[in-house]
N, C-alpha and C positions, 0 to 999 in steps of 0.2 A: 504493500500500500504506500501510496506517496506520501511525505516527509508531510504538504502540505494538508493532507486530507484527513491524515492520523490526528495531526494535529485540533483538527474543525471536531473529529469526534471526539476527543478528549475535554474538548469544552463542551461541547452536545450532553455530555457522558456527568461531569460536572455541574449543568447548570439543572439536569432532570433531580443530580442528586442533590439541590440547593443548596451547592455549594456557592451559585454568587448567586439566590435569590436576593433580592430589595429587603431591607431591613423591615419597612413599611408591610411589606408582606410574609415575613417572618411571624412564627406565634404571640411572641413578646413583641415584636412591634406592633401586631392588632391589640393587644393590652394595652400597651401603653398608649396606643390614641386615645382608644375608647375611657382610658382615666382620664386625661387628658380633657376629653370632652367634657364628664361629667364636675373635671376642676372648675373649666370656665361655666360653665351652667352655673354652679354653684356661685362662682365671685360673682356673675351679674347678679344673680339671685338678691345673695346677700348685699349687696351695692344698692340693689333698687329699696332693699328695706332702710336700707341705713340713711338712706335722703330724704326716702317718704316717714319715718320716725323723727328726723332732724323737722322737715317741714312741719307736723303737727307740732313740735315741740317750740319749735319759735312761733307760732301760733297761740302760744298756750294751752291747748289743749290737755288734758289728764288720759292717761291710757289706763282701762280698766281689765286687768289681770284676768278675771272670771270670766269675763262676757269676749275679749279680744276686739275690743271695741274703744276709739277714742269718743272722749266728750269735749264738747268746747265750752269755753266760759257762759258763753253764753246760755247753752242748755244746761249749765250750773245754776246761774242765777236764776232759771226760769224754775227750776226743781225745788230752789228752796224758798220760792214765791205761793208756788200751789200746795208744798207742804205747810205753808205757816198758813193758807188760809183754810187750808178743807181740812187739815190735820187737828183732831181734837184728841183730849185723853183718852174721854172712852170709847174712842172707836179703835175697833182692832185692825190691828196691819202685821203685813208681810213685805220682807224685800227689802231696800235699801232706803237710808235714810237720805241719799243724798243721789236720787233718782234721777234719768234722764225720760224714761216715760214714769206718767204721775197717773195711776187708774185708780177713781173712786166706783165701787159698784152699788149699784141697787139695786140688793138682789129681796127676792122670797122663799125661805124655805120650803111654801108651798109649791113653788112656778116649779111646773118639766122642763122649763125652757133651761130657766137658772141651773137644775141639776142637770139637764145632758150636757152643761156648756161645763163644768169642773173639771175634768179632765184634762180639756184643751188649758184650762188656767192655769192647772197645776202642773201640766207637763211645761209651760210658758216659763211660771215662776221658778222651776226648777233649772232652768235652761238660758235665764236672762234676769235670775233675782236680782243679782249685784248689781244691776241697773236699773231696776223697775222697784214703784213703791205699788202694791196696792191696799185700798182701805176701803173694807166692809162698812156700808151704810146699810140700816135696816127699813125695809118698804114694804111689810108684810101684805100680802094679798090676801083681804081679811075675806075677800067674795069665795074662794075658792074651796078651804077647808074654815070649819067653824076654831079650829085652834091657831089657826095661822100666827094672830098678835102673841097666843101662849108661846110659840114655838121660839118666836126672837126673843121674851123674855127670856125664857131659859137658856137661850145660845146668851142670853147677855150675864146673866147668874153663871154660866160655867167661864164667860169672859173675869169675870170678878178674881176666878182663882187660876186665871191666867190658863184654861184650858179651851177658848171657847174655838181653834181651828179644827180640832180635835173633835171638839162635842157638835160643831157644824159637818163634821163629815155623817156623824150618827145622824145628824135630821133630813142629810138629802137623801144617807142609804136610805132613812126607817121613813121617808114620806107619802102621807098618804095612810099612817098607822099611828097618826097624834094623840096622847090623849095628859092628860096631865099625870096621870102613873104613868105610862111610858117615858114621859120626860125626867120623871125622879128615879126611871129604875134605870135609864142611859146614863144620867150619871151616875150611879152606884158604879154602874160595868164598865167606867174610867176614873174610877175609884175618890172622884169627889169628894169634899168634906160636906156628907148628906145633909147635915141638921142644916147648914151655913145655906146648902144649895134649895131647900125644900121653901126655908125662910126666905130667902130671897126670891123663889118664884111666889109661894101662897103670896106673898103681901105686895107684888107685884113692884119689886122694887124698882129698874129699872123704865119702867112706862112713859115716862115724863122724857127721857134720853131717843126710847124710840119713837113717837112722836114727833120729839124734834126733829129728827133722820126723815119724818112721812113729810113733815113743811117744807124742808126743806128739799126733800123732792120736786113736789108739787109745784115751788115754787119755783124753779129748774126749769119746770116742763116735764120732768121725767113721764116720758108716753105708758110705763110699763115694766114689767121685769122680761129679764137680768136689761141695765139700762148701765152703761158704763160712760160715765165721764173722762176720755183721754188726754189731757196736757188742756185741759179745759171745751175739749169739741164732745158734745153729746154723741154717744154711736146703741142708739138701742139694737135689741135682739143677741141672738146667740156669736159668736165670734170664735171661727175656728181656728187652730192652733196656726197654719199657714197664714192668714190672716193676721194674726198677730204680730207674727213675723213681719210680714210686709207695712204693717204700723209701724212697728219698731224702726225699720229702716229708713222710712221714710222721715220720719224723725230725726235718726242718726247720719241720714245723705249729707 
């Protein structure tokens, strides 16, 4: 075989056994791009947060750890405006004190409406407390069951010993089954201090507080239960979890 052809197969012979494959095509060279790749993903990544964190932060904005959510001054100031007007002692609340949506409800133990809609509330508050305040107002719907106004007493007598979310989940499970023993045996079975709680429904202590809550519906407009006041905009009827959601942001845009 000639000197020259020997030669051409030797490299033929060579290049099949990648011996001078491209490094780029080599095993470790397909690794190392593909790290490669996912380094620069990463620095823009990180870069695009680090400017967009810089920008709310000269802004003033608060970034809230729970929710992954910034707030700005402004929906600061608004939060501690609706909590100092609608926020009383004895209404009960969940959520944050220093809220970026502010929901007051008026609901009725009696309303189906108000009970299919807990769920979506409590999956809500569970999932955006650290932003959100809500505050139970009572609006009993006296037309529908004859214990209706009984009912919010008693949520408000187990509010007294600081149980009443608790003793409000027993009245939307058990509605529709009111009677004023049932009221004093639901608290027994949350272990209530009974004489404290039985006194406080017999003598109908709190009446005078829900009342006030029914005027002050009224005087709202409130059309009805469950009627939720959001950041001050009336929104009656039920409000489902995604909806919420889309409050929320619209707020937070």
């Amino acid at each position: 075989m000639p000197i020259d052809k020997n030669i051409k197969k030797r490299l033929a012979d060579a290049l099949a056994q990648s011996y001078f494959v491209p490094w780029h095509k080599r095993w470790w060279g397909k690794v190392s791009i593909v790290v490669a790749v996912f380094v620069v993903i990463f620095m823009a990544y990180f870069g695009y947060i680090t400017v967009d964190n810089i920008r709310y932060l000269a802004k003033g904005y608060v970034y809230d750890n729970s929710s992954g959510l910034w707030i700005s001054p402004e929906q600061y100031q608004e939060s501690q405006r609706l909590t100092a007007e609608f926020m009383k002692d004895d209404d009960p609340w969940l959520g944050s004190e220093n809220p970026v949506l502010f929901v007051v409800a008026y609901e009725s133990f009696t309303c189906p409406h108000c009970k299919a809609n807990q769920e979506d509330l409590h999956n809500f508050l569970t999932k955006y407390g650290s932003i959100v305040l809500l505050i139970a107002k009572d609006y009993p719907a006296e037309g529908i069951d004859p214990f209706a106004f009984e009912a919010h007493l008693a949520a408000a007598c187990a509010n007294e010993q600081d149980r009443y979310w608790e003793y409000r989940d027993l009245l939307f499970e058990n509605q529709g089954d009111f009677s004023i023993e049932n009221f004093k045996e639901w608290a027994r079975d949350i272990n209530l201090n009974e004489s404290q709680f039985n006194v406080c429904l017999d003598n109908k202590k709190f009446s005078h507080e829900i009342r006030q809550d029914v005027a002050e519906g009224n005087q709202l407009g409130v059309p009805g239960t469950p009627t939720y006041v959001i950041n001050g905009a009336m929104v009656p009827g039920e409000i489902p979890f995604s909806v919420w959601e889309q409050i929320l942001s619209v707020v937070i845009k």
